[in-house]
N, C-alpha and C positions, 0 to 999 in steps of 0.2 A: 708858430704863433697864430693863434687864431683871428681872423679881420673881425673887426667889430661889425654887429648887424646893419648899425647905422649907416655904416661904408658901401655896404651889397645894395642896402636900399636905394641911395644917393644913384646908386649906376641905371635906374630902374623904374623909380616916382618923380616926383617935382618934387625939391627939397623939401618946400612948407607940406609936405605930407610924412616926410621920412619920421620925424618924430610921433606923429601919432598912430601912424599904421606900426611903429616898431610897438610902440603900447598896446597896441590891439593885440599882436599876435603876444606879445609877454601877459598880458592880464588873464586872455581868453585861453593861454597855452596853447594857442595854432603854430602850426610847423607851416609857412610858406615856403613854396617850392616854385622855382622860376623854372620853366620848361623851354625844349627847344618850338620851332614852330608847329602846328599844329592844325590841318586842315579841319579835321573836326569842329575842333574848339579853340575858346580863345583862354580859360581857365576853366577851374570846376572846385566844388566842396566836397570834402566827403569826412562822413562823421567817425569820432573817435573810436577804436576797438581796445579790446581786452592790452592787445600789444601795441599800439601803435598811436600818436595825436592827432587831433584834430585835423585837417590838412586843409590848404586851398593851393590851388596850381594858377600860376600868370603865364602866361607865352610871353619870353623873354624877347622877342623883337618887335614889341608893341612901345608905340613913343611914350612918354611917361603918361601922359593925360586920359591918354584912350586903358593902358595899363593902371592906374588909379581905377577908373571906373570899372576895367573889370573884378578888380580886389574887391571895391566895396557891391558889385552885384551877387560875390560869393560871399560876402561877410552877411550879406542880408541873409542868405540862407542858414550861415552858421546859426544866427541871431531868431528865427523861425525856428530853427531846427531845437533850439536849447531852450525857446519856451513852450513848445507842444512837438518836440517828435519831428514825425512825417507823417503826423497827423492833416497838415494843410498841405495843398495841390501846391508843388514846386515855385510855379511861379502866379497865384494866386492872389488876390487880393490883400494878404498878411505880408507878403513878401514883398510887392509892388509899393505899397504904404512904407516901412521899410528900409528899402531902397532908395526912394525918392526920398526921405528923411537925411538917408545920407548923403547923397546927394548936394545937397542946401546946406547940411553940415560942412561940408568939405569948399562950397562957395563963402559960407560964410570965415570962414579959416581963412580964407587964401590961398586955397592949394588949387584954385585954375586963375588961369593966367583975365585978363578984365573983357577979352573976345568971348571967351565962353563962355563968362558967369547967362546974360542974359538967354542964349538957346538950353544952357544946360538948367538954369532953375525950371525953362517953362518944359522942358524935358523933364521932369522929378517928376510931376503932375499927373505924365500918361506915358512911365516908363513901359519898355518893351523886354520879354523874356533875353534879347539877346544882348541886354543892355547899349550897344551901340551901334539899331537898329534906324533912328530918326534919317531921313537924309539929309535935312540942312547943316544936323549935327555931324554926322557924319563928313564929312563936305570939310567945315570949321574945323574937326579932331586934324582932320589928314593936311593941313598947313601946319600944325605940329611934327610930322611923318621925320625919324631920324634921316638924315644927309643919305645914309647909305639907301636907302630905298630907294628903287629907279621909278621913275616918273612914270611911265606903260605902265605899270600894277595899280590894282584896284582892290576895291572890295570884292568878295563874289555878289552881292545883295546892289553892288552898282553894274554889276551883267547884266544891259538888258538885248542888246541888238545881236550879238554873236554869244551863240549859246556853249563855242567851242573854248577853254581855257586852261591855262600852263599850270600846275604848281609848281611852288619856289624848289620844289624835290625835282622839276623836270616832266612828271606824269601831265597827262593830255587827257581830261574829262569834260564830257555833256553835261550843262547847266540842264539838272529836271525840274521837278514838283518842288515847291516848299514844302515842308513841311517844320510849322510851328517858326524854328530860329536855324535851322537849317535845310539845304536843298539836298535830296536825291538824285547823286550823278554817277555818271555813268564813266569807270574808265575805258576810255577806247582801245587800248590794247588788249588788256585780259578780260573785259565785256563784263567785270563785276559792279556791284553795285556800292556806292559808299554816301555817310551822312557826312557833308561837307558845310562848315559852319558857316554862316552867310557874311560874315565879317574876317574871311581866310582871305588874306592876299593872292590875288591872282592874276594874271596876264592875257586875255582877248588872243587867241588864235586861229587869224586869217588863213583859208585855203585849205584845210581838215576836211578832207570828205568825212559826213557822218558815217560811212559804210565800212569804212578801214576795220 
């Protein structure tokens, strides 16, 4: 027996969102795909081929709020992408407008709880590529954070004093460079290099020689 979409949603958005994001993906024919965690990123779009639909990816252990906003940061792309292409710079001025659009749409809904309406409308205004890049905003999302999240975890974009940090997989990387919505780190066993998205949960670790 197949679960209805509505049911997968409900485990995943804030309900007053479950019915219009299930529209979204039925009108637009997008395939969401809830993924496991992901240092990288926190979702992605990517456009339709000859075999396959439209896609957007959520990292499935994001609380509903912060998971909303990254939906509608990739829906803005859908929505750029299906009136000019990649014609426009990813996250560009077309995209930003957009975004923030949606944003204020999903305030005006109801689908953030009456904490957030005010940082998140004035958040629309001068969205950021990583969409939940603001820190005050940020700060507000993570009092939503599911039960199961342990209190020590953070953002990596709230790293700032100990540059040494855990991921939820165990691995032990150096906070680098920014770049753009993600940092350049370094893991400290195998000494390679990875883009680590600045909203990956992570864990501050004390007593790491950087030399190991």
């Amino acid at each position: 027996m197949q679960v209805p979409v509505s049911d997968v949603l409900k485990k995943y958005f804030p309900e007053a969102a479950v019915q219009p994001v299930e529209r979204i993906l039925k009108e637009n024919r997008i395939l969401l795909i809830i993924t496991r965690d992901r240092i990288t990123k926190l979702g992605d779009f990517k456009a339709r081929t000859k075999t396959q639909l439209h896609r957007i990816s959520v990292n499935g252990n994001l609380n509903p709020y912060a998971a909303l906003l990254v939906f509608l940061h990739e829906f803005a792309h859908f929505t750029i992408y299906e009136l000019a292409g990649r014609v426009h710079p990813p996250h560009g001025k077309a995209w930003k407008h957009r975004y923030g659009e949606l944003i204020r749409q999903g305030i005006s809904m109801g689908m953030f709880p009456e904490a957030l309406k005010e940082p998140l409308y004035a958040y629309s205004f001068n969205v950021r590529a990583s969409g939940l890049a603001d820190p005050h905003l940020t700060k507000m999302l993570r009092s939503h954070d599911r039960p199961e999240r342990p209190q020590d975890w953070m953002f990596l974009d709230e790293l700032h004093d100990q540059p040494v940090f855990q991921t939820k997989n165990g691995r032990v990387f150096k906070k680098g460079e920014k770049l753009r919505t993600r940092y350049r780190c370094t893991c400290m066993h195998s000494k390679r290099k990875y883009l680590v998205s600045g909203m990956s949960l992570v864990k501050p670790v004390n007593g790491f020689s950087i030399n190991n």
